[in-house]
C-alpha positions as CSV (number, residue, x, y, z in Angstrom):
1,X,106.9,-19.1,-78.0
2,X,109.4,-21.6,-79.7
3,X,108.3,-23.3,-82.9
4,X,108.9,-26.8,-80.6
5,X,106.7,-25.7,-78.1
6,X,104.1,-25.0,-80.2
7,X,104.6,-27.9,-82.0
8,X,103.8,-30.0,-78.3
9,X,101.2,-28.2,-77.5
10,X,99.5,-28.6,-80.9
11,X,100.4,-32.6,-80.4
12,X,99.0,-32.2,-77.0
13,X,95.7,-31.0,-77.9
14,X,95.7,-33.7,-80.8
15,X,96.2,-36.3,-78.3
16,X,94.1,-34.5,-75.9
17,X,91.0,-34.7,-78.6
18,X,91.5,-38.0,-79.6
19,X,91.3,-39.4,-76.1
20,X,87.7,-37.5,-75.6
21,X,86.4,-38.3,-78.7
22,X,87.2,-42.0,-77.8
23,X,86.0,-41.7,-74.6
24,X,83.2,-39.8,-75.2
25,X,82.0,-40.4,-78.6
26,X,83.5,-43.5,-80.1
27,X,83.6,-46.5,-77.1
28,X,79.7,-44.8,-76.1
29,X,78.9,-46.0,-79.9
30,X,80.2,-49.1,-79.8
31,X,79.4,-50.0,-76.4
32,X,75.6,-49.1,-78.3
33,X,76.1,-50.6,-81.7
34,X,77.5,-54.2,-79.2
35,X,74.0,-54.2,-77.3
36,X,71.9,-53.6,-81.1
37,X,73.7,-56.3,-82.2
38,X,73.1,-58.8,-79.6
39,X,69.5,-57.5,-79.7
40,X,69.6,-58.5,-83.3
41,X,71.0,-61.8,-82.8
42,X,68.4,-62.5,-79.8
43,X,65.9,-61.7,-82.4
44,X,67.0,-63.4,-85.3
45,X,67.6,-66.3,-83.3
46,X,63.5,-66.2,-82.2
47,X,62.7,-66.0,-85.8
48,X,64.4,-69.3,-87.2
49,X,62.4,-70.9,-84.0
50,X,59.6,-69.8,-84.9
51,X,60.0,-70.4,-88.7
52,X,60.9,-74.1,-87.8
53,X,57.6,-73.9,-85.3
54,X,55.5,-72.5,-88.4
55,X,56.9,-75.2,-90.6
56,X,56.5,-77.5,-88.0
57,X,52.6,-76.8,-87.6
58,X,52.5,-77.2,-91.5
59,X,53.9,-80.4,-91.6
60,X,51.3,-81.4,-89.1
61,X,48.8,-80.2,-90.4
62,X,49.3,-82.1,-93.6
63,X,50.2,-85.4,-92.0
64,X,46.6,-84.4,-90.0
65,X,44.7,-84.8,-93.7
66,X,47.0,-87.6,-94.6
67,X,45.6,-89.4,-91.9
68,X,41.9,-88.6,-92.1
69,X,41.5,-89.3,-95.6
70,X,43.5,-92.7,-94.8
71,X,40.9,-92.7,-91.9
72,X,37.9,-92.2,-94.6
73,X,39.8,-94.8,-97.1
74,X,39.5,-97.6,-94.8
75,X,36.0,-96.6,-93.3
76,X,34.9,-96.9,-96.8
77,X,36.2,-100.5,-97.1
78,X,34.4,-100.8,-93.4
79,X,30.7,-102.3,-94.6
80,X,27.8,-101.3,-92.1
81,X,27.3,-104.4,-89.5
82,X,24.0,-105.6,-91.6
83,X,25.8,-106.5,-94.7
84,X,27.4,-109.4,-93.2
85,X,25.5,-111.8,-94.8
86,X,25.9,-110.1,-98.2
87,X,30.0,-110.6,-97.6
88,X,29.4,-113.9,-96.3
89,X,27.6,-114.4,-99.9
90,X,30.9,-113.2,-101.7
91,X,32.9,-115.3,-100.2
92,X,30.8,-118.0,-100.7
93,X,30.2,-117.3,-104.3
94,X,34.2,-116.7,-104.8
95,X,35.0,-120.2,-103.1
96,X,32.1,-122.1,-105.6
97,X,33.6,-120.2,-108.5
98,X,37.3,-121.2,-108.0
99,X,35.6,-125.0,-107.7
100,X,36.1,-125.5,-104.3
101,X,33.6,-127.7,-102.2
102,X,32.5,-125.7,-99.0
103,X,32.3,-128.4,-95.9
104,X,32.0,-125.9,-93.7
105,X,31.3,-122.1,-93.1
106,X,30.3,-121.1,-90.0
107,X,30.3,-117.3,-88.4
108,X,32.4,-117.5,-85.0
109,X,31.7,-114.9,-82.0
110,X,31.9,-111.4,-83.2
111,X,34.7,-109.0,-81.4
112,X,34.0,-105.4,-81.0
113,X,37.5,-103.1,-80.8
114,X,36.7,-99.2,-80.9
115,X,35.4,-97.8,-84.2
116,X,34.4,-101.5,-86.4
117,X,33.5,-105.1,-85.2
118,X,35.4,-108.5,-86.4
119,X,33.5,-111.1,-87.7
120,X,35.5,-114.4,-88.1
121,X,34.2,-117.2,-90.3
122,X,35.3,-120.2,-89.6
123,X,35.6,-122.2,-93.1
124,X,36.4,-125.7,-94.8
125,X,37.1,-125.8,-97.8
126,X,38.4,-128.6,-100.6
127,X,39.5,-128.7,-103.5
128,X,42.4,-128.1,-105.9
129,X,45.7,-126.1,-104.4
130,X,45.4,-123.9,-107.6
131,X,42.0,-123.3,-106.9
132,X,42.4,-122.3,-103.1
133,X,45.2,-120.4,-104.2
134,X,43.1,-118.4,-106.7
135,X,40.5,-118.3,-104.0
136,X,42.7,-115.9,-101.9
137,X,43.7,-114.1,-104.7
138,X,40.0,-112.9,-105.4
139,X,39.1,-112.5,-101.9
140,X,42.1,-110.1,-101.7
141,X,40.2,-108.7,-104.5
142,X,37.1,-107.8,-103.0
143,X,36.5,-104.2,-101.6
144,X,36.8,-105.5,-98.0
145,X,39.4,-105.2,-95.2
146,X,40.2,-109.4,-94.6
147,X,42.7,-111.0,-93.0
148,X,43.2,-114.8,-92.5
149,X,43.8,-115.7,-89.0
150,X,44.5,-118.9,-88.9
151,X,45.1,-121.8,-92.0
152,X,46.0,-125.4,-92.0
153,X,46.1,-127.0,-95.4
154,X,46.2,-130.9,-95.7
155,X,47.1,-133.0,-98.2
156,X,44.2,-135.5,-99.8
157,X,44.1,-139.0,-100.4
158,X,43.7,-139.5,-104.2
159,X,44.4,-137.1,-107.1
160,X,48.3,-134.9,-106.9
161,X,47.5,-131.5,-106.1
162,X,43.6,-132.0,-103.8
163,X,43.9,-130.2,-100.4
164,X,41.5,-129.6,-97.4
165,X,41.6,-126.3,-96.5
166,X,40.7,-125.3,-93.0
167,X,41.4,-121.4,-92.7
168,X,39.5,-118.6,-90.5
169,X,39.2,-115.2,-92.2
170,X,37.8,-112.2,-90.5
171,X,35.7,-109.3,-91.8
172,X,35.7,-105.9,-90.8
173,X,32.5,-103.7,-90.2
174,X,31.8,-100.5,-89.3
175,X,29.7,-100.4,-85.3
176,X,26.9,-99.3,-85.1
177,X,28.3,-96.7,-82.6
């Protein structure tokens, strides 16, 4: 045997092993180490969902004891439904302490929503615009949920600054329920 025909058959089996080794060993692994990684990626992807899920819950969970101890907050500013005439005596007391003159204060037909009652008071009140002003100042004050539902205020005869004051203010109570 030549040296050149040794030489091609030597390149020959070279060529001969690195086509079976491909075909057998190499594209096999790949085609293997492919599928692992899409597997991996499939997983992966399931993990940041469920990490944003987790986080999710967490979130809600905290909003959750946001809103019962805003829920508690404002129960506690809910009076029981028998205390309506010791409010009634605060407002009272407020208005006579700013020097208003009550004409009028008279409770209005209660309204009963789910979880507390409204009680509007339908008031009259005169007196001095600084005064009336003060008036709702303090009864912002007081550790009661208020809100004024309707107010007309008219100008006196007589002395700058003397108004009549004819405003309805409703008070929230706890129900009995």
């Amino acid at each position: 045997m030549s040296g050149r025909f040794r030489k091609f058959i030597f390149l020959a089996l070279i060529l001969g092993i690195t086509f079976l080794s491909y075909r057998y060993l190499i594209k096999p692994a790949n085609e293997s180490l492919a599928q692992q990684k899409a597997r991996l990626q499939d997983k992966t992807g399931k993990l940041a969902e469920f990490e944003k899920a987790s986080a999710a819950a967490r979130d809600l969970n905290k909003q959750l004891e946001q809103l019962q101890d805003a829920v508690t907050f404002f129960e506690s500013k809910l009076p029981p439904t028998g205390e309506v005439h010791k409010v009634l005596e605060q407002v009272t007391v407020v208005a006579q302490k700013q020097g208003l003159e009550p004409k009028i204060i008279r409770t209005l037909a209660t309204k009963s929503n789910s979880g507390y009652i409204e009680q509007p008071l339908k008031m009259e009140l005169d007196g001095n615009f600084n005064s009336f002003y003060s008036f709702l100042l303090e009864l912002e004050k007081l550790p009661r949920i208020m809100k004024i539902r309707k107010l007309d205020l008219k100008k006196q005869a007589g002395p700058e600054g003397r108004i009549s004051a004819d405003f309805i203010v409703s008070i929230f109570f706890q129900s009995a329920s």
